[in-house]
C-alpha positions, -999 to +999 in steps of 0.1 A: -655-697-918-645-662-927-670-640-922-668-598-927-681-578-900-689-541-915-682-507-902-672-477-917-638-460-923-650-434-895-662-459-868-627-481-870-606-446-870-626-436-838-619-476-824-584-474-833-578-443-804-597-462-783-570-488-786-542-466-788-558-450-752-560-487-739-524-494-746-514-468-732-530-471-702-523-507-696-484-497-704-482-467-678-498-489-658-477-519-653-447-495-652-458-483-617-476-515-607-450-530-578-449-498-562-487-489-564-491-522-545-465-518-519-474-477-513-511-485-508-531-512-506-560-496-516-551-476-549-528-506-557-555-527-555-577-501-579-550-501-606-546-537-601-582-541-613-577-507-639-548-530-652-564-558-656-595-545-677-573-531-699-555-564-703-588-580-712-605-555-732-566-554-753-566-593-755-601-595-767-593-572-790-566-585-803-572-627-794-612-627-800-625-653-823-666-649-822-670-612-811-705-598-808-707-573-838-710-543-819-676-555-801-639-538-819-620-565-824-589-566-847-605-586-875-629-555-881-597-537-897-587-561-925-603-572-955-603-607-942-599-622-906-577-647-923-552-612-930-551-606-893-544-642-884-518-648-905-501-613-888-508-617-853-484-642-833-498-669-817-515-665-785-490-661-756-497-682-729-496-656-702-519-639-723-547-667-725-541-671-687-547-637-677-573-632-698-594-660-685-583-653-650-597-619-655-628-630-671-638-658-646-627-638-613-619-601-616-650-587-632-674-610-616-680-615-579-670-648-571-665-674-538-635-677-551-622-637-558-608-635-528-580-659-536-571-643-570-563-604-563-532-623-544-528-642-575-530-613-596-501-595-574-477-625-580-481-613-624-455-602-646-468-569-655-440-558-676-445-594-695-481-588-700-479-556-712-447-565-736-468-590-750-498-564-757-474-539-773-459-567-790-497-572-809-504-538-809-471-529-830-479-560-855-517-547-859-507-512-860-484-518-887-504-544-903-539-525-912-542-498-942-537-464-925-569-452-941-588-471-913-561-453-881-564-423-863-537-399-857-523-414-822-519-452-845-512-434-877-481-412-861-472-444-841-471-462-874-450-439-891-425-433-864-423-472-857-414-475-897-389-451-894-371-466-863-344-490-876 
């Protein structure tokens, strides 16, 4: 069933540079992941977990099919969440995995969290974000600019312009 979750032009401008801040982070991050971890196992740990909030927070966003209403979700932007489905890509598979490796271990304490932060160091951080930006680009590119800020709005029309 389709149903339209309302918020004003204003509320999904201010939740679209929220997004454009989690992207970035997430992408800054897994650039500098490998040797976070290797310099220092504490701070490499911290943006380990920093990572991979933004990884869930960005694939809820973007993956999220029954959303609490005061939770952004990608749907929020179109006239329909049938529009967004039929422009997002399927849900990668490293995606899904992450995500509910996150959810289930990372930001809960667990008998088992002790066995996934060396899990977590074996990811594809690159891969994950790729496949974020990947979404990201499609959304960005996909909503009615009247409902971006000016971080997605001047991403939008510089992504446009790139051949």
């Amino acid at each position: 069933m389709d149903t339209i979750r309302q918020h004003t032009s204003d509320q999904k401008k201010d939740a679209s540079e929220l997004l454009f801040y989690e992207v970035t982070m997430l992408h800054e991050l897994s650039c500098h992941m490998e040797r976070l971890l290797n310099q220092n196992a504490i701070l490499g740990t911290a943006a380990l977990e920093a990572f991979s909030v933004h990884a869930k927070v960005l694939h809820d966003f973007f993956y999220s099919e029954d959303a609490p209403p005061d939770v952004v979700v990608a749907q929020d932007f179109f006239e329909s969440s049938n529009e967004w489905d039929g422009v997002r890509c399927a849900e990668p598979e490293l995606l899904r995995l992450a995500a509910r490796r996150i959810g289930d271990h990372v930001a809960r304490f667990t008998y088992d969290s002790a066995e996934v932060v060396p899990l977590l160091k074996g990811w594809d951080y690159c891969e994950i974000a790729t496949e974020i930006q990947d979404a990201f680009v499609k959304f960005v590119n996909a909503v009615p600019s009247k409902y971006l800020g000016p971080h997605c709005s001047e991403f939008k029309h510089h992504d446009l312009a790139e051949p």
